[in-house]
SETIFI-581265 format. One record per residue (C-alpha): residue number from 1; residue in one letter; z, y, x. Coordinates in pm, 1 decimal, decimal comma. Last residue first. Layout:
<ronus>
<ronu><nr>NUM</nr><rest>A</rest><z>Z</z><y>Y</y><x>X</x></ronu>
...
</ronus>
This chain:
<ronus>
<ronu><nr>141</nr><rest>X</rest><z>10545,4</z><y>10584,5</y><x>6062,1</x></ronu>
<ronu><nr>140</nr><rest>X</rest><z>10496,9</z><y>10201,4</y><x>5976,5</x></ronu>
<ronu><nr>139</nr><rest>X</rest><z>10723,8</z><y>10017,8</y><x>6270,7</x></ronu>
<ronu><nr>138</nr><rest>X</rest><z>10573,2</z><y>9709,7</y><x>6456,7</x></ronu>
<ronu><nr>137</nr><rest>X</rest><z>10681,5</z><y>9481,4</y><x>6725,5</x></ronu>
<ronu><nr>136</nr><rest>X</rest><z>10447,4</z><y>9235,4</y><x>6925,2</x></ronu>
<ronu><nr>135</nr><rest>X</rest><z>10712,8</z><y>8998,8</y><x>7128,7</x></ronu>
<ronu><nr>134</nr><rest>X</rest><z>10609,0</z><y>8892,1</y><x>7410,7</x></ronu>
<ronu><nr>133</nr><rest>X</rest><z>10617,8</z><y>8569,2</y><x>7638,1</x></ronu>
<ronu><nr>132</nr><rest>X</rest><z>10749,6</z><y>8546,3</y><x>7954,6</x></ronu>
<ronu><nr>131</nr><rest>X</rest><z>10537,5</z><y>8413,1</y><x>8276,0</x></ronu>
<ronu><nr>130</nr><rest>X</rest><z>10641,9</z><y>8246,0</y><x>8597,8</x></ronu>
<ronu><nr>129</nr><rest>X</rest><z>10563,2</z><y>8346,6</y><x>8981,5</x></ronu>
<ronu><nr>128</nr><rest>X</rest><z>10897,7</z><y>8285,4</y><x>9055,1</x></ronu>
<ronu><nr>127</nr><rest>X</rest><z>11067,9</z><y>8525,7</y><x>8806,7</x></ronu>
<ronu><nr>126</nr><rest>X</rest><z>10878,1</z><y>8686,1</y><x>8517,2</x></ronu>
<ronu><nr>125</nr><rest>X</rest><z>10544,4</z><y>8811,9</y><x>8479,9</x></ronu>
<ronu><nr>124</nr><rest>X</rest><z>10495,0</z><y>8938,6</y><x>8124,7</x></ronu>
<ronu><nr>123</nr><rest>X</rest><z>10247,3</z><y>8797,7</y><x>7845,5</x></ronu>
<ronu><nr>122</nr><rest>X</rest><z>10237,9</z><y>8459,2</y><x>7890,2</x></ronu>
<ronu><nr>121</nr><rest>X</rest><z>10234,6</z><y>8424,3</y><x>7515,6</x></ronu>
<ronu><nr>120</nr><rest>X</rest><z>10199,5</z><y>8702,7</y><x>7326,7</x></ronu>
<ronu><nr>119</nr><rest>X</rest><z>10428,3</z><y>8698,9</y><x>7007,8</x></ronu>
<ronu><nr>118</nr><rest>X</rest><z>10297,4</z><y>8767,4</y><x>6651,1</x></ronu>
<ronu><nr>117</nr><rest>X</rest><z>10420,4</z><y>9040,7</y><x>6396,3</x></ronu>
<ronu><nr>116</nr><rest>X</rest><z>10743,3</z><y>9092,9</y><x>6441,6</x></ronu>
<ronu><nr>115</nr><rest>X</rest><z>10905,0</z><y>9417,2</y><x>6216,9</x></ronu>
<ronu><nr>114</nr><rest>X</rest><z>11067,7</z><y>9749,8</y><x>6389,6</x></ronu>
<ronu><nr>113</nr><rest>X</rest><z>11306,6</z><y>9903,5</y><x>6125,9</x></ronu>
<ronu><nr>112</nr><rest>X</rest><z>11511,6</z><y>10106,1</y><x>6397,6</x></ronu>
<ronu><nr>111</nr><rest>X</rest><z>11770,4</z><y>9776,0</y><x>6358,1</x></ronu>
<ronu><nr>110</nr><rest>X</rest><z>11478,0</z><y>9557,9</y><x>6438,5</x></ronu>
<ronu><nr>109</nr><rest>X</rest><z>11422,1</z><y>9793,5</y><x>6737,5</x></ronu>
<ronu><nr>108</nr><rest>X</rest><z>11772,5</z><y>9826,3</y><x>6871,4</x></ronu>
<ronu><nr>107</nr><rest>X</rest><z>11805,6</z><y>9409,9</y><x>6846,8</x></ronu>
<ronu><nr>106</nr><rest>X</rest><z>11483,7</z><y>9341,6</y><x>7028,9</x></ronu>
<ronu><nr>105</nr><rest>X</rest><z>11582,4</z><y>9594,5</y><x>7288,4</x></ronu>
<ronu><nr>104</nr><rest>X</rest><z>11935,9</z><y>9379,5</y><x>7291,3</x></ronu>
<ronu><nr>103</nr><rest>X</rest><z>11739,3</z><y>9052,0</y><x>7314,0</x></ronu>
<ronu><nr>102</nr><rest>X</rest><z>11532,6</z><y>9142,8</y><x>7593,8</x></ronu>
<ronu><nr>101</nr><rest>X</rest><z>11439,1</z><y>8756,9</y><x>7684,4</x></ronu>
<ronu><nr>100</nr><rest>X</rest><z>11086,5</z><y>8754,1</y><x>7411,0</x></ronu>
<ronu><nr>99</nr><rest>X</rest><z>11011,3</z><y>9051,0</y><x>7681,0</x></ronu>
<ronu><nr>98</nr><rest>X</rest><z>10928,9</z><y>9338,8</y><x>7423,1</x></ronu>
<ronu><nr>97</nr><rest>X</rest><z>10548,0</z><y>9491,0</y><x>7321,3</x></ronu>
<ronu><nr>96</nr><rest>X</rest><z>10552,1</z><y>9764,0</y><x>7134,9</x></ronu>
<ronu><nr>95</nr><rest>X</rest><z>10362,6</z><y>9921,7</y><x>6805,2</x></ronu>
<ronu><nr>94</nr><rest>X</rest><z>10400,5</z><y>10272,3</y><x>6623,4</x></ronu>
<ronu><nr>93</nr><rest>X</rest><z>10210,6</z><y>10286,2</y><x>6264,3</x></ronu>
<ronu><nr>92</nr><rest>X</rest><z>10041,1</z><y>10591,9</y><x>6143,8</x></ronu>
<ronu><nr>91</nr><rest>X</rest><z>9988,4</z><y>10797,5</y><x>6397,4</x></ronu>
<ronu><nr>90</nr><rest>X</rest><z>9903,6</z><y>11171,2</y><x>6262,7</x></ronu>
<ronu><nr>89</nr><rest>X</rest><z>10009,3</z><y>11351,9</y><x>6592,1</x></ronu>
<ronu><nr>88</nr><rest>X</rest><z>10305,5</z><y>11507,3</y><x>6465,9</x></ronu>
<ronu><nr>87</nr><rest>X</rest><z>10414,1</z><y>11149,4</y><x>6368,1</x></ronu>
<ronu><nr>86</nr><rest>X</rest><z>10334,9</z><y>11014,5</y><x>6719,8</x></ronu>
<ronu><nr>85</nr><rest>X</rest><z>10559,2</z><y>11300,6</y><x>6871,0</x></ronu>
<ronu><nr>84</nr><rest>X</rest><z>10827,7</z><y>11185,5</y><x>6602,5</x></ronu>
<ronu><nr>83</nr><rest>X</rest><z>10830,2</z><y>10864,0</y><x>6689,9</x></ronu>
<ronu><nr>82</nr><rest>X</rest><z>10913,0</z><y>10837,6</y><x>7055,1</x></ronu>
<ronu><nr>81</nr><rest>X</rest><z>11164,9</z><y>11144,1</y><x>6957,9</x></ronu>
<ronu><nr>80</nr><rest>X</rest><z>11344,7</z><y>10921,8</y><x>6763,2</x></ronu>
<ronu><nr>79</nr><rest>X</rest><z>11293,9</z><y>10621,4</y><x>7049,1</x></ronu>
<ronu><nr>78</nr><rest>X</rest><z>11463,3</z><y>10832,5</y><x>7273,1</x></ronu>
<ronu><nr>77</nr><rest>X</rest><z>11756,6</z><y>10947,8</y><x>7089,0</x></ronu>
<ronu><nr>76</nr><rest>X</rest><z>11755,4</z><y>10587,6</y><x>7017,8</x></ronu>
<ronu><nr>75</nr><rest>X</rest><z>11744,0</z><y>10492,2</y><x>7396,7</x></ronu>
<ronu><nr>74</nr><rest>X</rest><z>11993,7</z><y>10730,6</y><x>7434,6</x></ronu>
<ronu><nr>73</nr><rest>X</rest><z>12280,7</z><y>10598,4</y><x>7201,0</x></ronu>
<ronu><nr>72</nr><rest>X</rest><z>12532,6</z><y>10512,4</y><x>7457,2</x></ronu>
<ronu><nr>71</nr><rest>X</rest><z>12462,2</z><y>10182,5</y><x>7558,8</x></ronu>
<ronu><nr>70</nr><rest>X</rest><z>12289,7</z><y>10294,8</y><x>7865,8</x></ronu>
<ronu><nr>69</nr><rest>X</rest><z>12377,4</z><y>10589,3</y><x>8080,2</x></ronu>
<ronu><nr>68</nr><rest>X</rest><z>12443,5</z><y>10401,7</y><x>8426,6</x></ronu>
<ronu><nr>67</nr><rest>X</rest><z>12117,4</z><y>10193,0</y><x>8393,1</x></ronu>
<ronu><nr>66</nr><rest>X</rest><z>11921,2</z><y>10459,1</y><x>8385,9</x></ronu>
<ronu><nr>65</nr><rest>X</rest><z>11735,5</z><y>10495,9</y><x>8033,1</x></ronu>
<ronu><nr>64</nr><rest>X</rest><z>11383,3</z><y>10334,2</y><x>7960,3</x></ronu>
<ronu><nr>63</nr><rest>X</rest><z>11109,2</z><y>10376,8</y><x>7725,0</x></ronu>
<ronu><nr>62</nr><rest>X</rest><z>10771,1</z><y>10223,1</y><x>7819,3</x></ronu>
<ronu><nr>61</nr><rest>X</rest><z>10421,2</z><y>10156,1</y><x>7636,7</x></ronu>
<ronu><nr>60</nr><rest>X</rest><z>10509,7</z><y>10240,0</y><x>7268,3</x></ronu>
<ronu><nr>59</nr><rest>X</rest><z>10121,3</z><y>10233,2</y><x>7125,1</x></ronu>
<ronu><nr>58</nr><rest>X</rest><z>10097,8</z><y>10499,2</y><x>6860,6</x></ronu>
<ronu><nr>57</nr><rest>X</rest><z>9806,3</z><y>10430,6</y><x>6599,5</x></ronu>
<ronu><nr>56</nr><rest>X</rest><z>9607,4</z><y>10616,3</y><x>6392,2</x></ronu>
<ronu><nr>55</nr><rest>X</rest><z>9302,9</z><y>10604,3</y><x>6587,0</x></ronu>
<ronu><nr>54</nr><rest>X</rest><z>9456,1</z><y>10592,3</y><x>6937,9</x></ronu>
<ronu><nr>53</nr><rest>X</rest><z>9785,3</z><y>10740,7</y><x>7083,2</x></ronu>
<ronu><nr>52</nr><rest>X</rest><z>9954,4</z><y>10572,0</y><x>7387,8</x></ronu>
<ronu><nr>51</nr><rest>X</rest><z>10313,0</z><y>10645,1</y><x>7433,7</x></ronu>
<ronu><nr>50</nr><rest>X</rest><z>10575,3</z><y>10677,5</y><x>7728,9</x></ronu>
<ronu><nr>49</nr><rest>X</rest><z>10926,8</z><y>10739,9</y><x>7735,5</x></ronu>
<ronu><nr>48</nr><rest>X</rest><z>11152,5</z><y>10843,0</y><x>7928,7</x></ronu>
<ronu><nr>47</nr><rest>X</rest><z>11559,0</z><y>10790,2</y><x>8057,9</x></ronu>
<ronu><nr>46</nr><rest>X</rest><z>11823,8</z><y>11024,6</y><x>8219,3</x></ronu>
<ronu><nr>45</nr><rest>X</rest><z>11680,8</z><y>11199,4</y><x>8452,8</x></ronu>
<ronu><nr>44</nr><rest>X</rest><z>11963,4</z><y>11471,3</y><x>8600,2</x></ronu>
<ronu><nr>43</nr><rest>X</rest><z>11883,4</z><y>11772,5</y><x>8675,8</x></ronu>
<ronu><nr>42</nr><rest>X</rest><z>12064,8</z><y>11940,6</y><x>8324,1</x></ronu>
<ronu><nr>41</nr><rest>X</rest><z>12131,8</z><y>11611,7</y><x>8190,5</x></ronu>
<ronu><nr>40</nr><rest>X</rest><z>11788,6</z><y>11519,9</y><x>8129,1</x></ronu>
<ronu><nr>39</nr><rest>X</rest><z>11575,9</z><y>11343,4</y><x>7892,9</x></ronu>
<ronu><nr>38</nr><rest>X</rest><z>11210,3</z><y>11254,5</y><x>7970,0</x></ronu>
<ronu><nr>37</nr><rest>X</rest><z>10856,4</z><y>11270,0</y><x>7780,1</x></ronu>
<ronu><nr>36</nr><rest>X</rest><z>10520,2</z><y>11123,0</y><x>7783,4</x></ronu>
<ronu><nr>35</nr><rest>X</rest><z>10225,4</z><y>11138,6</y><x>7508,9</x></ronu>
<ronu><nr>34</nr><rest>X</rest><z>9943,9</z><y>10946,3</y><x>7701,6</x></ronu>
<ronu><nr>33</nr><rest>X</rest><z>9676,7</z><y>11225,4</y><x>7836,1</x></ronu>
<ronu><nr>32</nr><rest>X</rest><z>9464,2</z><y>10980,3</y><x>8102,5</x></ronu>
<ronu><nr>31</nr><rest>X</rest><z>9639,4</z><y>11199,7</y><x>8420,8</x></ronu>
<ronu><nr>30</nr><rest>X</rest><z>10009,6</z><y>11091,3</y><x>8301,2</x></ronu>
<ronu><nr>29</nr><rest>X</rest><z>9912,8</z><y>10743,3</y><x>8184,8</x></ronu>
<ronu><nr>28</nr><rest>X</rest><z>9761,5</z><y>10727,4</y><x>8551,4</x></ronu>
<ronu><nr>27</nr><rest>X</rest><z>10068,0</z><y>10858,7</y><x>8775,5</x></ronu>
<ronu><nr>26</nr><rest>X</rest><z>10304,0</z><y>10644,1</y><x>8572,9</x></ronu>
<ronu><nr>25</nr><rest>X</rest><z>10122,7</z><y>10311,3</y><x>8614,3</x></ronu>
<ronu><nr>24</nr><rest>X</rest><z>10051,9</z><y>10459,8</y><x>9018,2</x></ronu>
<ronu><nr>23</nr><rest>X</rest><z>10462,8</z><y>10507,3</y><x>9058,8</x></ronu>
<ronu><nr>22</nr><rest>X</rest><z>10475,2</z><y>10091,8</y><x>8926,3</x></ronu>
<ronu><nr>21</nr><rest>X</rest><z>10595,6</z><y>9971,3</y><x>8686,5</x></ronu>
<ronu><nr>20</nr><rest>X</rest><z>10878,3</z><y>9775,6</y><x>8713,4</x></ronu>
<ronu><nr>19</nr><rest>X</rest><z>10928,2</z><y>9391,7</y><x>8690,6</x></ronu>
<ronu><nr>18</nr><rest>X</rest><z>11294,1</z><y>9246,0</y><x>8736,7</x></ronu>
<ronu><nr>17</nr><rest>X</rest><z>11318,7</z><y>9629,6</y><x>8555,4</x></ronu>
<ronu><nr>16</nr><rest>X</rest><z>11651,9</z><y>9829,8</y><x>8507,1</x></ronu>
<ronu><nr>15</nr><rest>X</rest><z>11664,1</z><y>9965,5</y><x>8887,0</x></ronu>
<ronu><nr>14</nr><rest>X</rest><z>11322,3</z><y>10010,5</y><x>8965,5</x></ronu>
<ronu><nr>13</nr><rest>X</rest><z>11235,9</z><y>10206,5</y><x>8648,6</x></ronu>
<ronu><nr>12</nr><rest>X</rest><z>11493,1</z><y>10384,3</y><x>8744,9</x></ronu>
<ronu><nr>11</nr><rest>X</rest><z>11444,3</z><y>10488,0</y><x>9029,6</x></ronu>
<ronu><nr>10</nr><rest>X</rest><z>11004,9</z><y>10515,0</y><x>8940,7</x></ronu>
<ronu><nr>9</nr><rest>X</rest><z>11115,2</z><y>10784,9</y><x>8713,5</x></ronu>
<ronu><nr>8</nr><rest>X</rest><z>11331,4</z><y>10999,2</y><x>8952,9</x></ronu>
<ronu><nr>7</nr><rest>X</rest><z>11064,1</z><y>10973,0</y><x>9186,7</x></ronu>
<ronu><nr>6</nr><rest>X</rest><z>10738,3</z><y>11063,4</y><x>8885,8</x></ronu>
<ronu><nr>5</nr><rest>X</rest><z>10963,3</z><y>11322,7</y><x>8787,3</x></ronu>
<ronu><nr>4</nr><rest>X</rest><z>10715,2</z><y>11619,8</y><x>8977,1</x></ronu>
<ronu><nr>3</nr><rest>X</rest><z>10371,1</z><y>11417,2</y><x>8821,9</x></ronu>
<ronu><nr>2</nr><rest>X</rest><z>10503,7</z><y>11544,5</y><x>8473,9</x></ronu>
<ronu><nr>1</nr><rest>X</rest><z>10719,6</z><y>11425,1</y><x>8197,0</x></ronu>
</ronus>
C-alpha cells in the first residue's frame, strides 16, 4: 500500500465500516513504517491490510475486502499474507482486536486458529454515541 491507494482504501473502508478509519489513520500508519499491503484485480482494490510490528509481536490493525468481493476467500488470502510478513519479520504472536458484533470475522479467525484472550469493554464507538466491546484475539506465529 502506498499514499497513491489511500482513495480506493478510504471507499471501502467507508463502505464496510458503521465506523471507518479515517484517510489521516491510513496516511499515518503509512508514514510511521506499519507493514501494509493491498490486493488487486489488475486496477482494481480489492481489500488491505494493515500491521503493527513491535518486539516480537504483530499487531493486526485493519484488514478489509470491498464489500462486493467478500465471502470468497480474500480475507484469508489476506490474513495469510497478514501472517507471513510478520513471520518474515520474526513476530512471534499476531494479535487483533474484533467488534464483540462481527461474528463472521470472529468465526474466520477462530477457524485461522485465533484464541480469546480478554474482551475490551467500551472499546469501539458504535451507533448513537454508544460503545461495543472487543474481542482481544491471538494466534502464536
Amino acid at each position: 500500500m502506498t499514499a497513491d491507494d489511500i482513495d480506493a482504501v478510504v471507499e471501502i473502508e467507508n463502505a464496510v465500516y458503521s465506523h471507518p478509519w479515517t484517510r489521516g489513520n491510513f496516511l499515518d500508519s503509512l508514514y510511521s513504517g506499519y507493514q501494509a499491503q493491498t490486493l488487486r484485480d489488475g486496477q482494481q482494490l480489492l481489500g488491505y491490510f494493515l500491521v503493527m510490528l513491535a518486539v516480537e509481536e504483530a499487531h493486526l490493525l485493519n484488514i478489509s475486502v470491498a464489500a462486493a468481493h467478500q465471502h470468497r476467500g480474500l480475507g484469508r488470502m489476506l490474513l495469510d499474507q497478514a501472517v507471513m510478513v510478520s513471520r518474515r519479520h520474526a513476530m512471534r504472536t499476531m494479535l487483533l482486536e474484533v467488534r464483540e458484533s462481527n461474528a463472521h470475522a470472529i468465526k474466520v479467525y477462530k477457524q485461522y486458529g485465533f484464541s480469546e484472550l480478554g474482551r475490551r469493554k467500551n472499546y469501539y464507538p458504535a451507533a448513537d454515541h454508544a460503545r461495543e466491546g472487543a474481542i482481544v484475539m491471538s494466534l502464536a506465529l
